[in-house]
N, C-alpha and C positions, 0 to 999 in steps of 0.2 A: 584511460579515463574512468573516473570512477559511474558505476549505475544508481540510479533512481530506481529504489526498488518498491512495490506496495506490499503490505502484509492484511490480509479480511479474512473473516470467518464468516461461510456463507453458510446458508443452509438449501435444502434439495431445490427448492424453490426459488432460489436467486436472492433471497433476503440477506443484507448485510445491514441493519440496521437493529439498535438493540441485542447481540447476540446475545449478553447475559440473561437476556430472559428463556433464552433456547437451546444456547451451548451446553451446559452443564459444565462439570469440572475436567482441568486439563487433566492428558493422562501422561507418562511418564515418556512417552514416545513426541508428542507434543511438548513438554518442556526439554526436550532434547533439542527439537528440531528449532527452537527458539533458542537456544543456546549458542548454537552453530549460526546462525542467523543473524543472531547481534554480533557475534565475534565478526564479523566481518563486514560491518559498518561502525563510522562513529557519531553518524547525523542524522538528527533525526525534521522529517518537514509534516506539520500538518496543516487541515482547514481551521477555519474557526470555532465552528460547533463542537469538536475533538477537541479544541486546546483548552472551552470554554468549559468542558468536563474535567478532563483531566489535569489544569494546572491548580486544582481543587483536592485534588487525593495525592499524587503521586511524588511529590513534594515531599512526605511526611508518611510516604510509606515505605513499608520495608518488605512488600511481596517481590520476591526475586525469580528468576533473574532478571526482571524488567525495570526493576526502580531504580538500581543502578544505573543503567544505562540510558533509562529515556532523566533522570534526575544530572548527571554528568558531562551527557553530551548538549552540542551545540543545538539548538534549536530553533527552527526559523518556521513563521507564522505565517499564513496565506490568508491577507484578508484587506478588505476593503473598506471596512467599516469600521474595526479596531481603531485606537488611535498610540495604545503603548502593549507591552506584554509585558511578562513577568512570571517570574518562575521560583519561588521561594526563596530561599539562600543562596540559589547559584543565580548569578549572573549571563546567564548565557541563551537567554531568549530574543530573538531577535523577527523582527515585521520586518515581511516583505509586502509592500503592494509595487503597482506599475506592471511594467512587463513581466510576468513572468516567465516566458522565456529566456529572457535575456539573463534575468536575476540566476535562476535556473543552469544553464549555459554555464554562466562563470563559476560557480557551487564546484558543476561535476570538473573543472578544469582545475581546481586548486587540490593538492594534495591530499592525500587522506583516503578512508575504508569508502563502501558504499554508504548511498543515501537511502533510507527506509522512509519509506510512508509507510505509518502505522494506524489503523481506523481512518479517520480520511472517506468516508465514500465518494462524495462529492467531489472531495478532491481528485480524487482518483479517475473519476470517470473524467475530468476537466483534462487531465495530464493524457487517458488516451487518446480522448480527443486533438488535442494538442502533440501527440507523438512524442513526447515525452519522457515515457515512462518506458523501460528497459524490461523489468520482469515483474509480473505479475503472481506472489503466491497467495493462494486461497486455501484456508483449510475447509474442508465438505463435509457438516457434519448430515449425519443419517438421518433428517429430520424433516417435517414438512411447518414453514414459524405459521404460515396462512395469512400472515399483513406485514407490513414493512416496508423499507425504502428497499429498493433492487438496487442492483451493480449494472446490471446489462439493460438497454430500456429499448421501447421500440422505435426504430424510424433512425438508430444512428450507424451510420457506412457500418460496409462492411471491414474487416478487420481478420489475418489470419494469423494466429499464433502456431507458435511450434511447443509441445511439451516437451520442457526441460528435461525433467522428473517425476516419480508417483511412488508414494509410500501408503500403507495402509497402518495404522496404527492400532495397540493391540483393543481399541474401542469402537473399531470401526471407522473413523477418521480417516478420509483422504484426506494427503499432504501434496497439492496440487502445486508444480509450478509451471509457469512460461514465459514463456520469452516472446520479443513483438520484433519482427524480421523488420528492418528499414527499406529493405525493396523485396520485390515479388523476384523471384527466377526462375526456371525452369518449368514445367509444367504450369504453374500458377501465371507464368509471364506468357506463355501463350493464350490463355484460356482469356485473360486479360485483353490482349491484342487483337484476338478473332471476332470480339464483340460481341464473349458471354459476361461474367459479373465481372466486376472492378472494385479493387480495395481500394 
């Protein structure tokens, strides 16, 4: 079955919002690991405020290796207020409202590479809520942004990932990923059961 995967650039402080004003430029270990990363999706899903950006530039650019791939593949909309999409020359923007579970669901059953969510916060946080979402990567850049929307917020369940992987990159950048366990086992499943914390 294919995964639902996210991709965010956060900084020390949990800020994923605006990163161009705080990321700085990618470095060679970072378009690396983007390389790897698209090759092995062909779909791409975002929120609204992402598509409301982005199908504004990416259209009609040519910074690679991304414009390729988010310009060529399929692309599906998450929104409730939209009423069409549209994606320059290609044909292959597509709205979903309704369930998204459901809509979701049938995506990861039909053939084909992983699903990225690309920027997306909101969305994002929407999908772990909803258990959703399969892996989570974040690149961690060494920064502190001081305002911004967060990824993580307070008062939402608890939630235990496992880290996939970690790269350090030659600027300093963690290359964070993880994955979201669909049940608790072992250790975690007792701790659960005895009536300490519960995910």
């Amino acid at each position: 079955m294919r995964k639902v995967v996210a991709f965010l650039f956060i900084s020390l402080d949990g800020v994923v919002e605006a990163p161009n004003v705080w990321q700085g430029d990618l470095d060679e270990d970072m378009v690396e690991d983007m390389t790897i990363q698209i090759a092995l999706q062909n779909t791409a899903i975002m929120g609204r405020m992402t598509y409301l950006q982005w199908f504004q530039y990416w259209p009609t650019s040519d910074h690679e290796p991304f414009a390729s791939f988010i310009n060529q593949s399929p692309k599906y909309i998450v929104s409730t207020s939209l009423q069409t999409v549209e994606w320059g020359k290609w044909k292959n923007a597509t709205l979903i409202q309704g369930n998204l579970s459901e809509q979701l669901g049938r995506l990861k059953q039909q053939p084909g590479k992983n699903i990225g969510v690309w920027g997306s916060p909101g969305l994002v946080q929407y999908l772990m809520q909803l258990d959703l979402l399969d892996e989570l990567h974040l690149w961690l850049h060494p920064v502190l942004a001081g305002k911004g929307g967060r990824l993580f917020r307070e008062g939402e369940a608890l939630k235990r990932l496992k880290l996939a992987s970690s790269k350090t990159t030659r600027t300093g950048i963690l290359l964070l990923t993880y994955q979201f366990p669909r049940t608790l086992t072992g250790p975690a499943l007792r701790v659960a059961s005895s009536g300490g914390e519960k995910a």
